[in-house]
N, C-alpha and C positions, 0 to 999 in steps of 0.2 A: 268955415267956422270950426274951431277948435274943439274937441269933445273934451270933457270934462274926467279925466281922469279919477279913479278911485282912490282917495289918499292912503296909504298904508298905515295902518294902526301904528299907534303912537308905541312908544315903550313904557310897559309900568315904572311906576317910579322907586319900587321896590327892587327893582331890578338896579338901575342906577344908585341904588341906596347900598345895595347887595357889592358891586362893583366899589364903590367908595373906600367903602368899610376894608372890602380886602386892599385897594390899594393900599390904604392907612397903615393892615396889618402888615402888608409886606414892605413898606418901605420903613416901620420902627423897627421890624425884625432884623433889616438888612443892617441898618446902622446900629440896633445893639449889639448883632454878633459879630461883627464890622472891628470892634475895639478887642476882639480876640484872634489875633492870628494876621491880622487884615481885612480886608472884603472880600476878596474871593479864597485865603488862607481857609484851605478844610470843609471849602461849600460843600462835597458831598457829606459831611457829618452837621451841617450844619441847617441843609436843607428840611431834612424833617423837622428839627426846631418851630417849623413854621405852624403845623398843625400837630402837635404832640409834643410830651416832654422822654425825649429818653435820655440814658445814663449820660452820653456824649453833651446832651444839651443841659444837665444839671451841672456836670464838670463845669463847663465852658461860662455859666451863670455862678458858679462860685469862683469862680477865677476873674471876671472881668470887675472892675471896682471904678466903672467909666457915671459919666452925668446922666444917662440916660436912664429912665426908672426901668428895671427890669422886663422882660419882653413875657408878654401871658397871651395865647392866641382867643382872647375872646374876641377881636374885634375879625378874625377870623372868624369865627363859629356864629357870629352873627350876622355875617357877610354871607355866609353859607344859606342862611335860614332866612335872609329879606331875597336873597339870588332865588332858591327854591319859590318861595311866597311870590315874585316874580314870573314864573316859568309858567307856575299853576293861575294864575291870572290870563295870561296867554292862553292857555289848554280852555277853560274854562269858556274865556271870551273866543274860541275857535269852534267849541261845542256848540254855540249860540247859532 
């Protein structure tokens, strides 16, 4: 007879929501800044782009004039904040 295994806690879904989000954010970030230089042209000035705006990435947003609506990392910084909201679900539900 087979024993009956413990299932491993599911994953919040804030977590998965958290993931999403940044996927989202990285893959519009990749193709707005993508129309400046190329796709991998300048990725080390480009890379912070993702979660910040510096001098490099306002340049690069006043130069590009492509279809894509300009890149803003909110979907970032909410990715951040449902992944956190996430974590603490976990901690919480391990406290129990």
């Amino acid at each position: 007879m087979e024993q009956d295994k413990p299932t491993p806690p599911s994953t919040p879904p804030t977590i998965l929501l958290g993931l999403g989000l940044w996927f989202i954010s990285l893959v519009w970030w990749f193709f707005y800044y993508a129309q400046y230089g190329g796709a991998f042209g300048l990725i080390g000035l480009k890379l912070a782009c993702i979660a910040w705006p510096t001098t490099e990435c306002l340049f690069f947003q006043q130069q590009i004039r492509g279809p894509l609506p300009r890149y803003i990392p909110a979907f970032w910084y909410a990715g951040m904040l449902a992944f956190a909201a996430g974590l603490w679900q976990i901690w919480r539900d391990r406290q129990k």
